[in-house]
C-alpha positions as CSV (number, residue, x, y, z in Angstrom):
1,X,-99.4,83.3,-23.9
2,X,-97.3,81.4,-21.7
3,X,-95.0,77.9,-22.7
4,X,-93.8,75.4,-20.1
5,X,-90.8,72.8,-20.9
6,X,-91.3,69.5,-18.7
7,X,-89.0,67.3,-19.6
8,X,-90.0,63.9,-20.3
9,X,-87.7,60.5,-18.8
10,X,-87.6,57.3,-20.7
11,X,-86.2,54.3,-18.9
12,X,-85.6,50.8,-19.7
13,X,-87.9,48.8,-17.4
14,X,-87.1,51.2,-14.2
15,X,-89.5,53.9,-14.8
16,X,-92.2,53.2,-11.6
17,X,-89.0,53.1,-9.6
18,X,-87.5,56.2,-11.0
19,X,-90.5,57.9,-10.8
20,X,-91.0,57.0,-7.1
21,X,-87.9,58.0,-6.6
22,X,-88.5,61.5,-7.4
23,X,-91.6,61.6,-5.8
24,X,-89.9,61.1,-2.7
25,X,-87.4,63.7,-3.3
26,X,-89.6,66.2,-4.4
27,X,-93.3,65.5,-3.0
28,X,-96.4,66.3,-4.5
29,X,-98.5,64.0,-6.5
30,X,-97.2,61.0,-8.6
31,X,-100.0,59.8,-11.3
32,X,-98.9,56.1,-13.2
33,X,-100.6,54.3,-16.3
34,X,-99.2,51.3,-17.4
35,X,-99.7,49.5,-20.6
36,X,-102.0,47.1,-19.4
37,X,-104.2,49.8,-18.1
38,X,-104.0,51.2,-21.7
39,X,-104.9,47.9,-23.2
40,X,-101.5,48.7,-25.8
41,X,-99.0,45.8,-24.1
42,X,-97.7,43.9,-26.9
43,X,-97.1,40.7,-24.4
44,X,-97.4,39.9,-20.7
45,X,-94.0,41.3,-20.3
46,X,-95.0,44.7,-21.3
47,X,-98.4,44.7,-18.6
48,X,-96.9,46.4,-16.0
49,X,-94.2,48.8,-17.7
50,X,-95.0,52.6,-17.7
51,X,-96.7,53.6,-20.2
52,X,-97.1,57.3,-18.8
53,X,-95.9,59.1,-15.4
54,X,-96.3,62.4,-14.1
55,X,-95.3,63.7,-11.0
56,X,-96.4,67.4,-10.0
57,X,-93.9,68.1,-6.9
58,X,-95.1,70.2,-4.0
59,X,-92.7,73.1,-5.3
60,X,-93.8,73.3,-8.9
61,X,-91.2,70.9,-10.3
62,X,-92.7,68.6,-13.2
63,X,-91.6,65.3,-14.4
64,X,-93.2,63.1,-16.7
65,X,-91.6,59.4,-17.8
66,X,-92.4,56.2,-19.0
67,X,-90.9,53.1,-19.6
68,X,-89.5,52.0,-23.7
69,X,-90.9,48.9,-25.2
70,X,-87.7,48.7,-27.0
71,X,-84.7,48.1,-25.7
72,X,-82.5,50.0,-28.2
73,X,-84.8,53.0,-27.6
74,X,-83.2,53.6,-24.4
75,X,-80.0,55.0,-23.0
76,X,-79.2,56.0,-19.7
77,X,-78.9,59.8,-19.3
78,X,-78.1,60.8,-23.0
79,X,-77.4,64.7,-24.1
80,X,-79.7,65.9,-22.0
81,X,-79.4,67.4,-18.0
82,X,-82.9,68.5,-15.9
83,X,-81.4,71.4,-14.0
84,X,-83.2,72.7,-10.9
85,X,-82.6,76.5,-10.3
86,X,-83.6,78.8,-7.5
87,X,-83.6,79.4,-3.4
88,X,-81.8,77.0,-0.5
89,X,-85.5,76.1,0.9
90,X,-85.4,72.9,-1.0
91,X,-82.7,72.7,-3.0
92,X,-80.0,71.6,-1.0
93,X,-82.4,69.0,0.4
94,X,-82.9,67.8,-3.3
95,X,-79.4,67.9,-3.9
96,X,-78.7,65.2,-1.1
97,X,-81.4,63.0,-2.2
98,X,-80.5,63.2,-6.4
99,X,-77.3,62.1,-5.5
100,X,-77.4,59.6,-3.1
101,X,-76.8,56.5,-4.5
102,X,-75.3,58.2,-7.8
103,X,-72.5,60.0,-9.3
104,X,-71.3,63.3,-8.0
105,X,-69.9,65.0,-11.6
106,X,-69.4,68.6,-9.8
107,X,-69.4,68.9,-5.9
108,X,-72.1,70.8,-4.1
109,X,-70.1,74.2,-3.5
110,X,-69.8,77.4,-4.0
111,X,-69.3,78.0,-8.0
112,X,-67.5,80.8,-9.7
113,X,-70.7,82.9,-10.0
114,X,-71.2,82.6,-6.0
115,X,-74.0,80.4,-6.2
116,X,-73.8,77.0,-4.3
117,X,-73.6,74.3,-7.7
118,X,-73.7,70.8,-7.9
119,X,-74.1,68.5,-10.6
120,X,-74.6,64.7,-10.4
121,X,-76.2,61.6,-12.7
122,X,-78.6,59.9,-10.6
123,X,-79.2,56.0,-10.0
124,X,-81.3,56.2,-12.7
125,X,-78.3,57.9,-15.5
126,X,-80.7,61.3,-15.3
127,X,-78.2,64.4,-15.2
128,X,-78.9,67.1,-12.6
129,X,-78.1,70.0,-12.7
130,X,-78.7,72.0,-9.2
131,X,-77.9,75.8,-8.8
132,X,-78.9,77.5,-5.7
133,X,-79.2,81.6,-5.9
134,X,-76.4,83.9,-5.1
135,X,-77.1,85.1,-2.0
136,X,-80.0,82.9,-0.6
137,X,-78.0,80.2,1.0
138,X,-78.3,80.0,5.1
């Protein structure tokens, strides 16, 4: 048997531009269903608010998100960090693109460990984490 952990993004109205966001960053394939397609928007302002996202990137990265119909069921970033782990092909890349526009928590370098490390909060308050292998860097 094999488990998977995607994590799933909640945003506050920004959700289709999050999520485009990472689909430029990452590639792949971005699906979007908003309430209105669902036929479950509570009024006109809820129509075009995410009601479901998911985003299968070109290098196996997942992402699924959607937008909260209430505001108090939203915070940026919260307790939680997505943290992208493995070789310099596109991780560096991805680095550069997270944290444009955001805010660099631990420079990009070379960590403790020897690994290149960075971690940022993106303009969308989703903490990154991004660890490149020991070893693999160019």
């Amino acid at each position: 048997m094999t488990a998977r952990v995607t994590p799933y993004l909640n945003f506050g109205g920004t959700a289709r531009e999050a999520m485009e966001f990472y689909h430029s960053v990452f590639g792949g394939t971005l699906d979007i269903t908003t309430y209105a397609d669902l036929h479950r928007a509570e009024d006109a302002g809820q129509e075009n608010l995410v009601a479901h996202s998911m985003l299968k990137g070109a290098v196996g990265v997942i992402l699924m998100g959607s937008d909260t119909t209430t505001p108090e069921a939203h915070g940026p970033g919260g307790s939680f960090s997505v943290a992208l782990g493995g070789d310099e092909t596109h991780l560096t890349a991805y680095w550069h693109r997270l944290s444009d526009g955001g805010t660099v928590t631990v420079p990009f370098a070379k960590s403790a460990w020897g690994a290149l490390h960075g971690q940022c909060v993106d303009r969308f308050g989703t903490s990154w984490l991004v660890n490149v292998t020991a070893g693999s860097s160019t």
